[in-house]
KOLVO-323008 format. One line per 10 residues: their letters; for each residue x, y, z of C-alpha. Coordinates in Angstrom, 2 decimals, m for minus. Layout:
N
a	X,Y,Z  ...
This chain:
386
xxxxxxxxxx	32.80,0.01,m14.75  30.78,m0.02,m11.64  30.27,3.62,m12.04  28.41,2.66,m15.37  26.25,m0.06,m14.07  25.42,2.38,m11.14  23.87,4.59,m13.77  22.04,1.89,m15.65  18.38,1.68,m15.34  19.05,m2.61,m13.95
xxxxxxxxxx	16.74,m2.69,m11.09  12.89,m3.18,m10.71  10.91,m0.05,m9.69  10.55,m0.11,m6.18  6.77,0.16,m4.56  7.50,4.15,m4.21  8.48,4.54,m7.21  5.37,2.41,m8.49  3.64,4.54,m5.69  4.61,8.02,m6.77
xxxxxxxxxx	3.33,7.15,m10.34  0.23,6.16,m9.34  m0.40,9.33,m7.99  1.08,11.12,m10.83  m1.37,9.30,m13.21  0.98,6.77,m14.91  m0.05,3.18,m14.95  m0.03,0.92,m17.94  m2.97,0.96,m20.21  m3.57,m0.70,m23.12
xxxxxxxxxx	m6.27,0.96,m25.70  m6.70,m2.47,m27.56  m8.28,m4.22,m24.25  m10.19,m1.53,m23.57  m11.62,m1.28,m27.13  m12.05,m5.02,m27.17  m13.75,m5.38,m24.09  m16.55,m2.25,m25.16  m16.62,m4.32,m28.33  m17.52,m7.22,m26.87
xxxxxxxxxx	m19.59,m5.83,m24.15  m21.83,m4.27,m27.07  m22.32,m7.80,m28.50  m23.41,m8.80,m25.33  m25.96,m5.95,m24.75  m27.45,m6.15,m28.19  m27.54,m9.84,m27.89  m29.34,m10.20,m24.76  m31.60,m7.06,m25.21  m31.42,m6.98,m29.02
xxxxxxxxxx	m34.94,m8.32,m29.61  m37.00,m6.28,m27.78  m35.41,m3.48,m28.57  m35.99,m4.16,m32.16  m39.73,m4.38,m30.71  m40.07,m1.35,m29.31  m38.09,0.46,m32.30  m40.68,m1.08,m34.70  m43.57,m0.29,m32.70  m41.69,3.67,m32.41
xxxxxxxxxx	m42.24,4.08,m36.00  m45.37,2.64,m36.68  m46.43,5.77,m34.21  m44.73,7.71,m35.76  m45.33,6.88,m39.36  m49.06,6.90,m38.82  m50.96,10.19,m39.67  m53.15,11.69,m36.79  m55.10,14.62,m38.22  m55.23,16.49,m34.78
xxxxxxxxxx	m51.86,16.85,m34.64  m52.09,18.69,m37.89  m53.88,21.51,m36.12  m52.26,21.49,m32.52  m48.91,22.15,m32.12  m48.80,21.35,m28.22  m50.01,18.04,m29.20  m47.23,17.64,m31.96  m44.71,18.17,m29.29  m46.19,15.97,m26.40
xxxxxxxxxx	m45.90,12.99,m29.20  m43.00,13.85,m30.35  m41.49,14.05,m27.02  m43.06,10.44,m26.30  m41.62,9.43,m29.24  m37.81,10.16,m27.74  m38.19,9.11,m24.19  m39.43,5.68,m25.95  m36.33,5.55,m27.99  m33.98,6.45,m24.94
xxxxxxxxxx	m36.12,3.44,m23.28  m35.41,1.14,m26.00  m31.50,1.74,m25.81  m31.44,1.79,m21.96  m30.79,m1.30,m21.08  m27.82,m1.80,m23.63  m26.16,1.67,m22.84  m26.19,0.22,m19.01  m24.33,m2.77,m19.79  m21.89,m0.68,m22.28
xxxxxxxxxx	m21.34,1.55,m18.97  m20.76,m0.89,m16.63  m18.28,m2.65,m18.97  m16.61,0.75,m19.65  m16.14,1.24,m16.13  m15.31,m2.15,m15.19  m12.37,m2.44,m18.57  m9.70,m0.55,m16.58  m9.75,m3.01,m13.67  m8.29,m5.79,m15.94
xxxxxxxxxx	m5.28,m3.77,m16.11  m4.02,m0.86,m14.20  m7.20,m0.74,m11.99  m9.17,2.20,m11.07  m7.28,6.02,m11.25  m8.33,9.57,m10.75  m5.57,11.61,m10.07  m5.51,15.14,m9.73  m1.87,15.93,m10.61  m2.64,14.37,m13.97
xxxxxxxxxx	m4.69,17.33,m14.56  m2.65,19.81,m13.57  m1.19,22.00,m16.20  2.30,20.78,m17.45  4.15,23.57,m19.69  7.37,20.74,m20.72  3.83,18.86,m22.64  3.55,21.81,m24.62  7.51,21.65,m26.25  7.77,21.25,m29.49
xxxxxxxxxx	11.07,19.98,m29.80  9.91,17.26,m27.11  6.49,16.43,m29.55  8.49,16.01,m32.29  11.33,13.45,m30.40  7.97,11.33,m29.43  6.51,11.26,m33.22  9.73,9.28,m33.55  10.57,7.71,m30.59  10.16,3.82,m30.12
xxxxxxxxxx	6.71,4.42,m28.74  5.29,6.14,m31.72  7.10,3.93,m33.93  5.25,0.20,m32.15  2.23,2.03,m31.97  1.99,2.63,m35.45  2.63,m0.35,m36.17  0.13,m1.43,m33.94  m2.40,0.44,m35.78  m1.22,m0.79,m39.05
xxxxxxxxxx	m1.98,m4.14,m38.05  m5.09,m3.69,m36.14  m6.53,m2.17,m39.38  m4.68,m5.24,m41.59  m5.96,m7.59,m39.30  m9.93,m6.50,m39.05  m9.57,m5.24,m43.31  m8.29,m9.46,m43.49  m11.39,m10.91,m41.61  m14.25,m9.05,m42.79
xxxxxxxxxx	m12.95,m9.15,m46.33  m12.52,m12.93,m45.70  m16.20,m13.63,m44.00  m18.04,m11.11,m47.16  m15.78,m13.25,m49.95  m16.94,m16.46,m48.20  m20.44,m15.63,m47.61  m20.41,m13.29,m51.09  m23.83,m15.36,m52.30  m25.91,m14.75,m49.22
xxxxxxxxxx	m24.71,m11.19,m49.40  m26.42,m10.79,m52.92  m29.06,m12.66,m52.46  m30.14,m9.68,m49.58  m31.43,m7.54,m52.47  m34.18,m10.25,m53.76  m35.16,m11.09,m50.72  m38.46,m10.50,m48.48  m37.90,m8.02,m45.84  m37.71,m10.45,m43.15
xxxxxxxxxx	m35.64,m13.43,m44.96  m33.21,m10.47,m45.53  m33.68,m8.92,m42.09  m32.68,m12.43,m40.88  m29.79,m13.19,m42.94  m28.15,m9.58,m42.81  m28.25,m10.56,m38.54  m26.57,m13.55,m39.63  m24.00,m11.95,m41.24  m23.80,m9.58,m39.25
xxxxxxxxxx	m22.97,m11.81,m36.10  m20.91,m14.01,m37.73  m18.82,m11.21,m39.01  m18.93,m9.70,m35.17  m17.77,m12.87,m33.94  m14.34,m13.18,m36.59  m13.82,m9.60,m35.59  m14.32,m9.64,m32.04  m11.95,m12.55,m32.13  m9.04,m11.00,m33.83
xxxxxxxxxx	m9.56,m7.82,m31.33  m9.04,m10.25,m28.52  m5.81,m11.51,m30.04  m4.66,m8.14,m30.81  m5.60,m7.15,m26.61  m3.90,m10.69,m25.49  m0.47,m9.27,m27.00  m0.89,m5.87,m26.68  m1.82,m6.15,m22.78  1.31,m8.08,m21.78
xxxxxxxxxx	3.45,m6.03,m23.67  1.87,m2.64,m22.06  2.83,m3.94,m18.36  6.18,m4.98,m19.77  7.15,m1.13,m21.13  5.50,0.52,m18.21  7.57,m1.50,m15.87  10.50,m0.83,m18.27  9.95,2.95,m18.39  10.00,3.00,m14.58
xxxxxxxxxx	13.26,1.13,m14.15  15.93,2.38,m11.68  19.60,2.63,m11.35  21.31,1.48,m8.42  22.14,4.76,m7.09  18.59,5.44,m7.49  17.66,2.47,m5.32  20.33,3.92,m2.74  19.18,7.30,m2.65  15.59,6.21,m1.42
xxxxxxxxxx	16.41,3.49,0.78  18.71,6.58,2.01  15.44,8.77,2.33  12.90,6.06,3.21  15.19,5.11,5.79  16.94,8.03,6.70  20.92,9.24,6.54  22.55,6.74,9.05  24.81,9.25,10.30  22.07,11.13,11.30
xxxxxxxxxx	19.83,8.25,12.86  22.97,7.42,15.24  22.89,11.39,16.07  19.13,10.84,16.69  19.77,7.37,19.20  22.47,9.37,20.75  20.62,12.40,21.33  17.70,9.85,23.01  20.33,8.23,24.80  21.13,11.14,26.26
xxxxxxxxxx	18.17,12.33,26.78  16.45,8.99,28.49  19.93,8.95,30.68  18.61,12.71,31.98  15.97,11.60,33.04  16.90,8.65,34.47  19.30,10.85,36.43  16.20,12.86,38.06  14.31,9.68,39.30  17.56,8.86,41.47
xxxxxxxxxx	16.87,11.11,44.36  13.35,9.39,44.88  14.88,5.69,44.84  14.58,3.91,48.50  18.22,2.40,47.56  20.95,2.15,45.05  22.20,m1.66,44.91  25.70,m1.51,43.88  28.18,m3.93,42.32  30.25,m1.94,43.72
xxxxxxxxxx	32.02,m0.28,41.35  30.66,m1.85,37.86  27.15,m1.68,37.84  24.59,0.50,40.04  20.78,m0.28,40.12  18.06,2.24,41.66  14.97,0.72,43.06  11.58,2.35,44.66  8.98,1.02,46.29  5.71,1.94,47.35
xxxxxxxxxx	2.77,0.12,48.85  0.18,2.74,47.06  0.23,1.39,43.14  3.22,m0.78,42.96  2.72,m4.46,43.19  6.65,m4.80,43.13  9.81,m2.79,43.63  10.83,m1.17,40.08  14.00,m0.47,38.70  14.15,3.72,38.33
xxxxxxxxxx	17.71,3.84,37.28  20.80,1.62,36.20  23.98,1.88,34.75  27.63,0.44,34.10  31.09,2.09,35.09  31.03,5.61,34.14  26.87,5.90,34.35  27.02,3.52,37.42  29.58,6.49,39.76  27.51,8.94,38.29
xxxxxxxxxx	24.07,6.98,40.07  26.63,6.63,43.16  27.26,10.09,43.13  23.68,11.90,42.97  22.60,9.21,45.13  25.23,10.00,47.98  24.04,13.76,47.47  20.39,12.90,48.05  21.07,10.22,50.81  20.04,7.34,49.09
xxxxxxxxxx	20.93,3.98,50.49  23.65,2.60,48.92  24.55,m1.16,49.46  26.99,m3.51,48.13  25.55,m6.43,47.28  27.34,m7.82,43.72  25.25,m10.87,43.07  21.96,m8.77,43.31  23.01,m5.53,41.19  24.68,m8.10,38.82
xxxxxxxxxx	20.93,m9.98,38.65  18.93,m6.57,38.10  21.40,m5.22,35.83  21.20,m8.46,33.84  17.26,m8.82,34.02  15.66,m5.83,34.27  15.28,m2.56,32.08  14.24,1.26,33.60  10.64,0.93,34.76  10.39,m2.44,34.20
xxxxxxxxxx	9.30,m4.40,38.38  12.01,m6.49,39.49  11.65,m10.89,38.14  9.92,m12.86,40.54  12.98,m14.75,41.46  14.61,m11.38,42.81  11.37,m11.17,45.40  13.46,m12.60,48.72  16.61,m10.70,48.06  15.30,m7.14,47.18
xxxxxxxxxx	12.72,m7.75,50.18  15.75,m8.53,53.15  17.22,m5.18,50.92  14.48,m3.01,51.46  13.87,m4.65,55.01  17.03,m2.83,56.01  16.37,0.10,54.29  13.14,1.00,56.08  14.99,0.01,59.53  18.15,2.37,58.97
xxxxxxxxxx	15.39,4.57,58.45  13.40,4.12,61.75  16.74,4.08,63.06  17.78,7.67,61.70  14.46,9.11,63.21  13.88,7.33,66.34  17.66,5.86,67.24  18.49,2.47,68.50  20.27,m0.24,67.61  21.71,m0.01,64.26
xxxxxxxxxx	20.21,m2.57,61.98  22.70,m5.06,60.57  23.69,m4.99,56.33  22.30,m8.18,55.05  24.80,m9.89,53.39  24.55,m13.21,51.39  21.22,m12.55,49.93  19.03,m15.18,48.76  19.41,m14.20,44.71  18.94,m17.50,42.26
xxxxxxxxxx	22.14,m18.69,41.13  20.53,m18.89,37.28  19.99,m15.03,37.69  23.58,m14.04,38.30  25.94,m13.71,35.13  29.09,m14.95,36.63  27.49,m17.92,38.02  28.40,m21.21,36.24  24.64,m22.43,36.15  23.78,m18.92,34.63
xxxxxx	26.53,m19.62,32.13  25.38,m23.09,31.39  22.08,m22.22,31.17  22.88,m19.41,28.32  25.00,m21.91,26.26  21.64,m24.42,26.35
């Protein structure tokens, strides 16, 4: 059973999916918005630039109608009006075409926003099976958008037949009436049957819309497995992503290794946890922490350090501290200041001493580190549990 619901399509697309789509050209569309918004949009144009249009058409073919006897006997001047006569026309249906345009362009940003995408035009050979034609003439698809059509055509047949049987009287009284009476009630009739129309178009888009989103968000359902196999590749095999960490690790540890033989001193626990620190008074405002490490990491610090004759002191509080609050490269917590300073204090002497001889400088022992700062102190541990 879970092996079945694994392989049904139960889970949302995920924005990859919904991604990978979009840049193969599928997002929902639905034809009836996008005729019902040109539809309207042409109502608009023609109602808001409808008169003078209908000006400048009329005035058009009084020019043209009218007989100029030159033009009779010069081509060139035949052409040059005629010519006129076009560019006036393309004038008159300008403004209109501009608004169609701009609502044409503007339609697909009420649903599935704006797409080019050049895989969609990239030839596809499976489009061009006919066994896989024919299994869409009958699939689901074909089958509601048939019936779309069907009532689209029902619908709009319905309303206009309804508006001309209602207004039948006004429609015959057209033919004995003067040219303008008629002119004006054939707009009438005209807008009123534009506005039933338009109106049923909108219901049809208000339905049809909603129900586009709903199958393209059905079509690009995914199983669970599917939703496994890309968080998988989106976020990588695990087993390999531990190999990766490890492999840093490892890496980060190397180098950590190298910075040892430049430390001024190794601060030791002494045997659980070794610290590395370096200063110097050109471009460090603080001692910094080069290396660090617990039990098997700490000896190895011990060890390259006692090859390179590095200071090594035991000091447990301290190393505890810097182990605690302090990562590679990071300068050592205020709070550490006094204790790291008596540290390095000796360092530099059992230096001078090395060179120059003298009296050997003494270890510092019980060094000023903030109770707070080391783990196995009970106000560290009290302060944790607050």
């Amino acid at each position: 059973m879970a092996e079945e619901s694994d392989l049904e399509k139960t889970e949302p697309a995920s924005p990859r999916k919904l991604e990978k789509a979009r840049e193969e050209g599928d997002v929902p569309r639905s034809r009836e918005l996008a005729t019902c918004t040109l539809l309207l949009g042409a109502g608009a144009a023609f109602w808001f630039t409808g008169g003078s249009m209908i000006n400048q058409i009329n005035t058009m073919l009084s020019s043209g109608l009218s007989f100029n006897r030159d033009m009779a006997f010069d081509m060139n001047l035949l052409l040059t009006h005629t010519a006129s006569q076009i560019i006036d026309l393309l004038i008159a249906f300008l403004p209109a075409a501009l608004i169609l345009i701009v609502v044409a362009l503007a339609s697909p940003m009420l649903i599935g926003g704006w797409l080019f995408s050049a895989k969609a035009l990239q030839p596809n050979f499976a489009r061009m099976n006919p066994i896989k034609g024919l299994g869409n003439m009958v699939s689901t698809r074909a089958a509601v958008e048939l019936g779309k059509a069907i009532g689209k055509t029902l619908l709009v047949g319905c309303i206009a037949y309804t508006v001309i049987r209602f207004e039948i009287d006004a429609v015959m009284a057209l033919s004995v009436e003067s040219l303008k009476t008629g002119a004006e009630h054939l707009g009438h009739l005209m807008l009123l049957t534009f506005t039933f129309i338009a109106s049923g178009l909108i219901i049809i888009a208000a339905v049809d819309a909603p129900y586009q989103m709903w199958q393209h968000a059905k079509k690009l359902m995914m199983t669970r497995q599917e939703v496994r196999q890309e968080a998988k590749e989106s976020d990588g095999n695990p087993e390999i992503k531990a190999k990766i960490r490890q492999t840093q690790r490892a890496m980060a540890r190397r180098r950590m290794m190298t910075e040892i033989p430049t430390a001024d001193v190794v601060v030791t626990n002494p045997t659980h946890f070794a610290v590395a620190l370096k200063y110097s008074e050109n471009g460090m405002r603080a001692p910094k922490v080069v290396a660090k490490g617990a039990d098997e990491v700490a000896a190895k610090i011990r060890e390259i350090a006692i090859e390179n004759n590095v200071v090594l002191l035991e000091a447990p509080p301290l190393a505890r501290a810097l182990f605690r609050h302090t990562e590679l490269g990071d300068e050592i917590p205020e709070g550490l200041y006094v204790a790291v300073a008596e540290v390095l204090a000796y360092v530099f002497q059992l230096r001078a001493y090395s060179k120059h001889g003298g009296q050997r400088p003494q270890k510092p022992v019980d060094l000023d580190v903030p109770p707070q700062m080391d783990p196995l102190n009970p106000a560290a541990q009290n302060g944790t549990k607050q």
